[in-house]
Backbone as CSV, one residue per row, in Angstrom:
resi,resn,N_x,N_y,N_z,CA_x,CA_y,CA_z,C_x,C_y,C_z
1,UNK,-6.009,35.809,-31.257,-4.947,34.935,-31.677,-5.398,33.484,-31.493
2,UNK,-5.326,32.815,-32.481,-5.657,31.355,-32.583,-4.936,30.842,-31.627
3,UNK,-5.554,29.682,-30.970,-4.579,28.834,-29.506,-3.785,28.423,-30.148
4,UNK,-3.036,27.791,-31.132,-2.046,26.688,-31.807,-0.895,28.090,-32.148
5,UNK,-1.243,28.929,-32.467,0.394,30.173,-32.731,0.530,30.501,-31.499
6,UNK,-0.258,30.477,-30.320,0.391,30.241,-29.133,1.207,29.662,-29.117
7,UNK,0.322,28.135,-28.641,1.744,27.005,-28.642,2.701,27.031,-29.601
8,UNK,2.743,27.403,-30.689,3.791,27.565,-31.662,4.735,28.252,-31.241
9,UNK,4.599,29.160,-30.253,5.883,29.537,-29.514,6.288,29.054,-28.381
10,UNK,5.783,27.815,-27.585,6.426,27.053,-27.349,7.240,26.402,-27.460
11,UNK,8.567,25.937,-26.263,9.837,25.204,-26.722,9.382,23.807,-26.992
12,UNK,8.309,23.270,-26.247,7.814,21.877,-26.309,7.022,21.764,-27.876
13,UNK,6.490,22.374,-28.497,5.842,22.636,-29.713,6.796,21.684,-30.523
14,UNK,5.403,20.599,-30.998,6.405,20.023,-32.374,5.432,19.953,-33.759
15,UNK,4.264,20.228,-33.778,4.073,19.771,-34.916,2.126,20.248,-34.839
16,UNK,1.148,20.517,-35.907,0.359,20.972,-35.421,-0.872,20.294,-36.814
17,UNK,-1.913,19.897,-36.631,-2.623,19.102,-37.818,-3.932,19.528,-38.085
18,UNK,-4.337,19.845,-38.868,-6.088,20.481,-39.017,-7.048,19.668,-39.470
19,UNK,-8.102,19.654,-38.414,-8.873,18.321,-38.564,-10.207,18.868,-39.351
20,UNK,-10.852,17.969,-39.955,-12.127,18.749,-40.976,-12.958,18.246,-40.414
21,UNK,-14.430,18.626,-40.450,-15.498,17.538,-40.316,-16.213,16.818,-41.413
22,UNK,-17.365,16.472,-41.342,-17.896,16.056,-42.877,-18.558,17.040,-43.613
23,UNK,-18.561,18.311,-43.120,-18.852,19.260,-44.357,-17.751,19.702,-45.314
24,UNK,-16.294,19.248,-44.438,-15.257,19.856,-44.813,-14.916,21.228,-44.688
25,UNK,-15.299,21.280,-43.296,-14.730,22.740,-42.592,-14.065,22.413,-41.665
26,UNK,-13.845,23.567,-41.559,-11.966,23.660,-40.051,-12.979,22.750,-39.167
27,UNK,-12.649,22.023,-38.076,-12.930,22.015,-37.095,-12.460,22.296,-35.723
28,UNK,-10.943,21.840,-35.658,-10.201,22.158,-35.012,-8.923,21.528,-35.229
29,UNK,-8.141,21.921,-34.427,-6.448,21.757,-34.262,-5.292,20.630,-33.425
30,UNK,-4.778,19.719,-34.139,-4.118,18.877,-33.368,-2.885,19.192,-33.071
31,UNK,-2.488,19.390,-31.784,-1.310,20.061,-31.860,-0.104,19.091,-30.750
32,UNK,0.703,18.560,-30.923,1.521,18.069,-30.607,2.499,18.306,-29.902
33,UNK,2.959,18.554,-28.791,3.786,19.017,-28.061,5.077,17.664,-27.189
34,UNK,5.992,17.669,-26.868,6.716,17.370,-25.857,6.267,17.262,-24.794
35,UNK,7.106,16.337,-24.049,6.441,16.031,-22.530,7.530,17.110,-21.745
36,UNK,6.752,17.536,-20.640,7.627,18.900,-20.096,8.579,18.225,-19.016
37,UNK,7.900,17.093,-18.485,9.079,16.030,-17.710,9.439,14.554,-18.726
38,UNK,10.328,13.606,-18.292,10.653,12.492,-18.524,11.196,11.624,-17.477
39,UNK,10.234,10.718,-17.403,10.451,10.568,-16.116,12.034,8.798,-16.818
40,UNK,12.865,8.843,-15.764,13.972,8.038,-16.395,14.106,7.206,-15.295
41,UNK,13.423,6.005,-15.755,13.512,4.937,-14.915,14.591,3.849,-15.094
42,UNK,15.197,4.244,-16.030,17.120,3.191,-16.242,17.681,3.864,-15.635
43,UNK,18.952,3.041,-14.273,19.592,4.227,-13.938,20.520,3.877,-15.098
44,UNK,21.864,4.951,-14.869,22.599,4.998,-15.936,23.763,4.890,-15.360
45,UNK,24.284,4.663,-14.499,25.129,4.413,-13.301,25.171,2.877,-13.988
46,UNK,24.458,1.563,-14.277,24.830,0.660,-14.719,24.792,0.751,-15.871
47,UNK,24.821,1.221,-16.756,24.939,1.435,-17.913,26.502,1.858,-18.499
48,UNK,27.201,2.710,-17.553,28.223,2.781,-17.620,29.361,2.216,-16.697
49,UNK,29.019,1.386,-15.899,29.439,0.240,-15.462,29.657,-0.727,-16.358
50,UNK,28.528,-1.244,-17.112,28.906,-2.515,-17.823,29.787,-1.825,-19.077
51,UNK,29.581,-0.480,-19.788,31.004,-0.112,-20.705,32.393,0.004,-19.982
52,UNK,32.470,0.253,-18.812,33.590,0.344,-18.372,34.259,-1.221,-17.834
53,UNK,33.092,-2.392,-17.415,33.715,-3.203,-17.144,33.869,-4.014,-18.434
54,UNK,33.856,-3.902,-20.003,34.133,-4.336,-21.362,35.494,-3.311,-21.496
55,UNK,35.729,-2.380,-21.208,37.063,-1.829,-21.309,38.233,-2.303,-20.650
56,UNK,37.858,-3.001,-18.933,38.372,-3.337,-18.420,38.695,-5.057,-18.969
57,UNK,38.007,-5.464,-19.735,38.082,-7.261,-20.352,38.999,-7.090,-21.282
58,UNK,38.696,-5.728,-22.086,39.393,-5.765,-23.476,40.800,-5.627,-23.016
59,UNK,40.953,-4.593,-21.979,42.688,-4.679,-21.137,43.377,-5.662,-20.969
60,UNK,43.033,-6.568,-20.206,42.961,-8.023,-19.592,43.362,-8.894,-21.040
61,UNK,42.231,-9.178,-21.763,42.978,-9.535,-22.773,44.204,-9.347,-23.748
62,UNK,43.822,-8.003,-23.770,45.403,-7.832,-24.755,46.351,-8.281,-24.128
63,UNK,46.385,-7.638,-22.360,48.070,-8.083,-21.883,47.818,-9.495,-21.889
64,UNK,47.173,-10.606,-22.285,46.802,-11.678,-21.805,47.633,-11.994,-23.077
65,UNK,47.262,-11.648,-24.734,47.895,-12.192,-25.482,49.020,-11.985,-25.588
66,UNK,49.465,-10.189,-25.219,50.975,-10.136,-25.129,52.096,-10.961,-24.492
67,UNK,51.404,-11.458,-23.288,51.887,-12.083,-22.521,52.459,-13.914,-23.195
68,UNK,51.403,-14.519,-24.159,51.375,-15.302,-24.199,51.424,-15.793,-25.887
69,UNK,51.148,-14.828,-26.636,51.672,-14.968,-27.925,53.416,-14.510,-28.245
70,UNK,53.947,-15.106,-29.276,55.477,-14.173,-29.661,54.868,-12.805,-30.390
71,UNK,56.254,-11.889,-30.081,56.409,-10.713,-30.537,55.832,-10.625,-31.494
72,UNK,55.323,-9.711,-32.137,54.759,-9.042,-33.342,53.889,-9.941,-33.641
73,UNK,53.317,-11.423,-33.355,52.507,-12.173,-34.190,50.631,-11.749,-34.265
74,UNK,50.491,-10.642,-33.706,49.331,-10.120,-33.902,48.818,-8.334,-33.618
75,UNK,48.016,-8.156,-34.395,47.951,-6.669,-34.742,46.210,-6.562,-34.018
76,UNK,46.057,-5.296,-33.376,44.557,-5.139,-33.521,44.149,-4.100,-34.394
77,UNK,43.145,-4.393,-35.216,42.696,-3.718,-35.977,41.770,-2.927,-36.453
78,UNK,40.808,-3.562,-35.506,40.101,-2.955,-35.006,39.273,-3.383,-33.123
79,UNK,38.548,-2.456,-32.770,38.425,-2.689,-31.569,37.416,-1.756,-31.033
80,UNK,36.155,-2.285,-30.402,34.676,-1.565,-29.771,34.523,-2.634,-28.388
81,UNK,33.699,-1.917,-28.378,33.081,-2.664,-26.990,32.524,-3.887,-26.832
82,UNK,32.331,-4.088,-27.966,31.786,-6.235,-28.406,32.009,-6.330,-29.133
83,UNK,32.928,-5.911,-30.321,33.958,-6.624,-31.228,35.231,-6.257,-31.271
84,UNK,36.019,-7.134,-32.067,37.274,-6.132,-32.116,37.790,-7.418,-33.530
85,UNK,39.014,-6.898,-34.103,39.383,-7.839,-35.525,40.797,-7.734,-35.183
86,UNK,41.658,-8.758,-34.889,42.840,-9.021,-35.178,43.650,-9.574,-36.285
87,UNK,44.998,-9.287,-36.735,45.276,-9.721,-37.945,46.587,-10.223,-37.212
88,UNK,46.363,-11.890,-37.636,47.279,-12.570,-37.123,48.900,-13.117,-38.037
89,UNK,49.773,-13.592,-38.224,50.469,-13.775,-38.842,50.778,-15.279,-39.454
90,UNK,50.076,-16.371,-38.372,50.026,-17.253,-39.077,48.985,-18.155,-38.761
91,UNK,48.566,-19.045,-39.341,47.511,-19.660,-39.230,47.276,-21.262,-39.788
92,UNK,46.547,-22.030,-39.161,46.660,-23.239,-39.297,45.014,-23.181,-40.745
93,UNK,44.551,-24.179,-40.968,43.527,-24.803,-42.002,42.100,-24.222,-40.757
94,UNK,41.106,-23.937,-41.510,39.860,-23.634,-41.111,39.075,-25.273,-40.517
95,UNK,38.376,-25.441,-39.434,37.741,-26.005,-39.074,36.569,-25.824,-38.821
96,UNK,35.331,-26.493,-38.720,33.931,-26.381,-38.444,34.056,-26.227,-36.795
97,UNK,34.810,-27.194,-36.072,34.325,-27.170,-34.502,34.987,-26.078,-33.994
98,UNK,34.438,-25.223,-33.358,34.885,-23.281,-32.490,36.276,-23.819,-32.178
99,UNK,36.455,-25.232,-31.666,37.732,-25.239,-30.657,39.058,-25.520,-31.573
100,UNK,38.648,-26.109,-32.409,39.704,-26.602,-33.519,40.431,-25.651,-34.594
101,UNK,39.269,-24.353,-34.773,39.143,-23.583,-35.297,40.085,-22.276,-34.586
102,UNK,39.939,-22.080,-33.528,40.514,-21.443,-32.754,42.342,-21.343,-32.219
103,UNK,42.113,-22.953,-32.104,43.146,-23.747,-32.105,44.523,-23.464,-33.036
104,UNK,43.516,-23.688,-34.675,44.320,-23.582,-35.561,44.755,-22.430,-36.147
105,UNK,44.429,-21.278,-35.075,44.418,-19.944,-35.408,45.595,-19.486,-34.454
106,UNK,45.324,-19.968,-33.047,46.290,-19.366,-32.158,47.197,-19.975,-31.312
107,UNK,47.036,-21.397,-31.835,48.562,-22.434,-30.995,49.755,-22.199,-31.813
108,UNK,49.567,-21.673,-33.432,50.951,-22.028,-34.065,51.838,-20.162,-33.180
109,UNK,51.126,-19.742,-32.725,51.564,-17.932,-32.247,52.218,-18.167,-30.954
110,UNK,51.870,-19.339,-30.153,52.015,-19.272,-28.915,53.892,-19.541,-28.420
111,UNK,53.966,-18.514,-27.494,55.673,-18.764,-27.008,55.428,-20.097,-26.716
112,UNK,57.160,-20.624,-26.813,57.095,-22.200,-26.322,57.144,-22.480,-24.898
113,UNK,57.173,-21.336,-24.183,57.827,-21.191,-22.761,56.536,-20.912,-21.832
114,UNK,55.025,-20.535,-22.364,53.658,-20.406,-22.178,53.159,-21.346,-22.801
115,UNK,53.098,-22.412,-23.105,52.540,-23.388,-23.373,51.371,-23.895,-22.336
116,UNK,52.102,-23.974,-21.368,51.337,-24.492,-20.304,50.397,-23.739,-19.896
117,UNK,50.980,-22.650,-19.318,49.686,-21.480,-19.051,48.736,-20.735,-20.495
118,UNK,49.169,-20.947,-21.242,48.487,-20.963,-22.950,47.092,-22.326,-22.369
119,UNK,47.028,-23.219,-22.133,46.731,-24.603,-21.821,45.500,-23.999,-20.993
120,UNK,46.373,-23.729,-19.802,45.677,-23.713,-18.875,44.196,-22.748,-18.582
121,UNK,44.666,-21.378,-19.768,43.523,-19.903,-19.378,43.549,-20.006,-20.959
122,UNK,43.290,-20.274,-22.004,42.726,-20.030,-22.909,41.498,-20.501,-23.270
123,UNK,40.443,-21.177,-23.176,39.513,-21.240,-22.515,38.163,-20.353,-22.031
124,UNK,39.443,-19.587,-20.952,38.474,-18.651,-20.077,38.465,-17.644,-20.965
125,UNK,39.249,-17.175,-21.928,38.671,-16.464,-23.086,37.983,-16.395,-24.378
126,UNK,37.998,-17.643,-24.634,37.040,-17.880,-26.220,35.956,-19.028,-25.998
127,UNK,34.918,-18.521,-26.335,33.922,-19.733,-26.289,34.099,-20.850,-27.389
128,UNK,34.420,-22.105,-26.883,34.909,-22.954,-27.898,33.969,-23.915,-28.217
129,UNK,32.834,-24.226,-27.353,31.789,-24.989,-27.560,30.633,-23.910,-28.467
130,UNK,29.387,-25.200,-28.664,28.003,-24.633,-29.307,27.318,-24.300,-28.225
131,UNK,27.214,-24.622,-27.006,26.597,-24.962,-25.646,26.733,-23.362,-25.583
132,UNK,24.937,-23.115,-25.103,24.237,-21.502,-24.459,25.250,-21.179,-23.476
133,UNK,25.612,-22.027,-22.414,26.445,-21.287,-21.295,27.555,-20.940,-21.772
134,UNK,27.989,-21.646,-22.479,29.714,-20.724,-23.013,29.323,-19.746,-23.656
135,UNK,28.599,-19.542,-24.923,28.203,-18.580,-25.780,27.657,-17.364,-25.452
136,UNK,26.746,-17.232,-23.853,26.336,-16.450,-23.454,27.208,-15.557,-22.198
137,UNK,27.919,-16.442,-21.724,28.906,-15.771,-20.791,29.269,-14.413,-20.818
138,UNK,29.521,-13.647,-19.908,30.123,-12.534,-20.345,31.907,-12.349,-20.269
139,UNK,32.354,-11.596,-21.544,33.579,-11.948,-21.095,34.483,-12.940,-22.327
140,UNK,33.478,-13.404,-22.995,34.413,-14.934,-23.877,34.191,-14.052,-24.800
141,UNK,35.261,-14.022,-25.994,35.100,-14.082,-27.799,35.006,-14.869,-28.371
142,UNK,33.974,-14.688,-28.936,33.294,-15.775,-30.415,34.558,-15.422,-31.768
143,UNK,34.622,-16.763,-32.236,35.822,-16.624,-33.199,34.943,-16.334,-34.442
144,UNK,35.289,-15.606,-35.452,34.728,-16.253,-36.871,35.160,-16.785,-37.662
């Protein structure tokens, strides 16, 4: 029995290639197998830490807008782990600068009675500058 229909009944067995020489005869057999360990040097313990602490932001936020937008003035529509699309109800004119832009998206929504605290923590959720440290933060939404 040829060595390669051996390994062919192997579970690690993937794939098997026939090499010629320059007369153009068999020479022998390339045979491809799986590694029988893997060795896993990511733990995965942070890996599902940082999805669970983006589940825990996305929480935070919503009650953040519930809290601080009026009734019904926004829908989510969609929603992942680093994006999500809201459909808002009203809206001011498009601006170039993040903050103006933002602004004109979510001050006309805001209760009149959260104003202040609207003021005070909105901010800590949207990156409103061009500046690496806001943009890279973890935690802020980029508007589009």
């Amino acid at each position: 029995m040829l060595i390669w229909r051996k390994k062919r009944k192997n579970p690690f067995y993937r794939s098997r290639k026939d090499v010629y020489d320059e007369d153009d005869q068999l020479a022998c057999y390339v045979v491809k197998m799986d590694k029988k360990k893997i060795k896993d040097s990511k733990p995965v313990h942070i890996g599902v830490a940082i999805l669970q602490w983006s589940k825990v932001l996305f929480i935070r936020f919503m009650y953040w807008l519930e809290e601080h937008l009026e009734e019904g003035a926004f829908k989510t529509c969609y929603a992942d782990t680093d994006s999500m699309a809201l459909a808002l109800t009203k809206s001011g004119p498009e601006h170039e600068n993040p903050e103006q832009n933002l602004r004109s998206l979510f001050d006309p929504l805001v209760k009149p009675s959260k104003k202040e605290s609207w003021e005070a923590t909105w901010k800590d959720w949207f990156v409103t500058t061009d500046e690496i440290w806001d943009i890279r933060k973890p935690g802020k939404l980029k508007g589009m």
